[in-house]
C-alpha positions in Angstrom: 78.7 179.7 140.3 77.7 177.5 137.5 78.5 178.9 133.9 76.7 179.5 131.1 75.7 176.5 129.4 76.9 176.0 125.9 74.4 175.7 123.3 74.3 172.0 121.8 74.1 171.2 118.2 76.4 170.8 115.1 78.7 173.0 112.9 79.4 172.2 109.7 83.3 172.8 107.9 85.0 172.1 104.6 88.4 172.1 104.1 89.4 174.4 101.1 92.2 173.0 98.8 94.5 174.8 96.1 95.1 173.1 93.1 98.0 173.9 91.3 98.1 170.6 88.7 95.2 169.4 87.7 97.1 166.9 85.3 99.2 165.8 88.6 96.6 166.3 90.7 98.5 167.7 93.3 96.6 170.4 96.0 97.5 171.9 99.5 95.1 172.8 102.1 94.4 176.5 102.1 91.8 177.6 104.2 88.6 176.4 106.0 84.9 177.2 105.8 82.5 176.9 108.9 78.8 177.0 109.1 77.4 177.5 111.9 74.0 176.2 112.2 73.1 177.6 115.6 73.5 181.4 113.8 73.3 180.8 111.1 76.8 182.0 109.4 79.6 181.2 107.5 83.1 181.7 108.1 86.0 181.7 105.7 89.2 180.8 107.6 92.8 182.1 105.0 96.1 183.1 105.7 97.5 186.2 104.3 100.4 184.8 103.2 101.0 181.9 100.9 105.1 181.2 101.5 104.7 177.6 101.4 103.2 177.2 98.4 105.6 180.1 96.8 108.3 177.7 97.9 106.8 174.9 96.1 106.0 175.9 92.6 108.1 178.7 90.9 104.9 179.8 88.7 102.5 179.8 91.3 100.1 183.1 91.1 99.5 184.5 94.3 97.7 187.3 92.9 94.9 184.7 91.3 94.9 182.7 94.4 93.9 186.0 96.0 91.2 187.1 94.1 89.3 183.6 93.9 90.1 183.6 98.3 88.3 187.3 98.7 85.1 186.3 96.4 84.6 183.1 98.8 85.0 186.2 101.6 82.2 188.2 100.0 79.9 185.5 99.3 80.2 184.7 103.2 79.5 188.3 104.4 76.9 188.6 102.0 75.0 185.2 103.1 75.7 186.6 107.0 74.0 189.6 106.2 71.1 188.6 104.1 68.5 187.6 106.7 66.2 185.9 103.6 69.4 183.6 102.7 69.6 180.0 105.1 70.8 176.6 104.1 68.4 174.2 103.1 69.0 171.4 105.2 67.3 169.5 103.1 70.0 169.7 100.4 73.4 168.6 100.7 75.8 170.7 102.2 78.4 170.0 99.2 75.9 171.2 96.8 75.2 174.3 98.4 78.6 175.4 98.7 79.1 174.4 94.7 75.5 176.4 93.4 76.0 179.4 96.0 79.9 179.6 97.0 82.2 178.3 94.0 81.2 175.2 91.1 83.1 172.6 91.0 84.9 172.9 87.8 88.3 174.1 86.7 89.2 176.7 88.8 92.5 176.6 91.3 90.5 176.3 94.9 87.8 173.9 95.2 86.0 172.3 98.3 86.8 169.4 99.8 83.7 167.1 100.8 82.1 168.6 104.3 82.2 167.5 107.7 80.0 167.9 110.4 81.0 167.9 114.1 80.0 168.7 117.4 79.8 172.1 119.5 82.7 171.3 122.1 82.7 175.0 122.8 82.4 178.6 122.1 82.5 179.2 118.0 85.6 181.9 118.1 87.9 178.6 119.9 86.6 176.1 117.6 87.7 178.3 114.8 91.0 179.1 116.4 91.2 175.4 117.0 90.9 174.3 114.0 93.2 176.8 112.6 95.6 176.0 114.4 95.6 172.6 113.3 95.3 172.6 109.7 96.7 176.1 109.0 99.2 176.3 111.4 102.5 176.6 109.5 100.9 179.6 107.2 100.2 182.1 110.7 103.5 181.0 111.6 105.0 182.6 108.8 104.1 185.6 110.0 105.6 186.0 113.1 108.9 184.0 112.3 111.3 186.6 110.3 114.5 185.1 109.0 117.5 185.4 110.9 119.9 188.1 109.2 123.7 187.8 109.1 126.6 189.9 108.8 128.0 188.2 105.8 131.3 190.3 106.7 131.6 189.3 110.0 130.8 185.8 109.3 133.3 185.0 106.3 135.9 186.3 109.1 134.9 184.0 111.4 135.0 181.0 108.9 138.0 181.8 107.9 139.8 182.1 111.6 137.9 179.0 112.6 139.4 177.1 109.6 142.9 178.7 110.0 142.4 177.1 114.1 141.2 173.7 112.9 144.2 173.0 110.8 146.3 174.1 114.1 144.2 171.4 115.8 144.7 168.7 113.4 148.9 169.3 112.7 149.1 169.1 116.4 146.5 165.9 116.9 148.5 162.8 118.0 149.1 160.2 115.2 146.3 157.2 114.5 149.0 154.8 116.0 149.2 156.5 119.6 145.2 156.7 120.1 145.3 153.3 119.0 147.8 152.6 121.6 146.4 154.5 124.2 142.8 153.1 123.8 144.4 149.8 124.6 146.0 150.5 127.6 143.6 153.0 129.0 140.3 152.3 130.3 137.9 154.7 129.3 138.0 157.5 131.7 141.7 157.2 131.4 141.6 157.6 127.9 138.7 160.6 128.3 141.8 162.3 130.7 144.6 161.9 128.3 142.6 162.8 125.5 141.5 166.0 127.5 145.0 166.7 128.7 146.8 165.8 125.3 143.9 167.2 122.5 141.3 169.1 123.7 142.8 171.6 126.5 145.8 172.2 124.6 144.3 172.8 121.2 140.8 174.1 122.0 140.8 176.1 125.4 
């Protein structure tokens, strides 16, 4: 049976940066905006969490970073539901996205210059895709939980473990004898004394 062939063309994506020094000029990738020509849509690709970047600056807003993330989401559903509003392929892409979606001025998020690449396959995989690879480590976040201890249990543990080890190493031979012994021993003799002698007695 031959499947449904896939509709060629191009899509269209910009990589959507936050940037929390201007004056250092430092910015993380964020999100990702598709335009599909084909349908004519745009997609607006964000994690729900921000840990990463929480981890990175101790004054970072996420609240902010939020609000300026769900206009970009509103602009998209209302240029997806407006059947008078299409891209001008006339225009640059860029530009559109700065006169319809966000200006390029101050503000924390900007757009990083578009790309355009080839249909491969069906849009919901190439945006899964591409998630994947430039988001990944965000949508991991929310699946990974950290691991919990028992602080009580654990402190009782160190403490035995530390209370052995000093067993161990007041019954360890002295430097002299391994010296002596790695001299006369080849070394899977010296692996069998040092079983017998050290680690069976001490650690079994």
């Amino acid at each position: 049976m031959i499947g449904k062939k896939m509709k060629r063309g191009n899509f269209t994506y910009n990589l959507i940066r936050y940037n929390h020094n201007r004056l250092l000029n430092e910015s993380i990738i964020i999100g990702i905006l598709f335009y599909f020509q084909n349908e004519n849509k745009v997609y607006v690709i964000t994690p729900n969490k921000f840990t990463r970047i929480n981890s990175l600056y101790s004054n970072f807003n996420e609240n902010i970073l939020k609000k300026y993330l769900n206009i970009l989401d509103e602009k998209a559903n209302d240029f997806n539901n407006d059947n008078n509003l299409q891209f001008d392929k006339t225009i640059d892409f860029n530009h559109f996205l700065n006169e319809y979606f966000l200006p390029k001025d101050f503000s924390p998020i900007q757009f990083m210059d578009s790309n355009k690449a080839v249909l491969y396959s069906c849009k919901d995989k190439i945006i899964e895709d591409y998630k994947t690879l430039y988001l990944g480590e965000y949508f991991k976040e929310s699946i990974i939980s950290p691991i919990k201890h028992n602080e009580e249990k654990v402190n009782k543990e160190n403490a035995e473990l530390k209370l052995h080890l000093s067993d161990v190493i007041k019954s360890l031979p002295d430097s002299d004898e391994i010296r002596i012994k790695a001299q006369e021993l080849d070394e899977k003799d010296f692996d069998q004394w040092w079983w017998e002698t050290v680690y069976r007695g001490n650690v079994l």
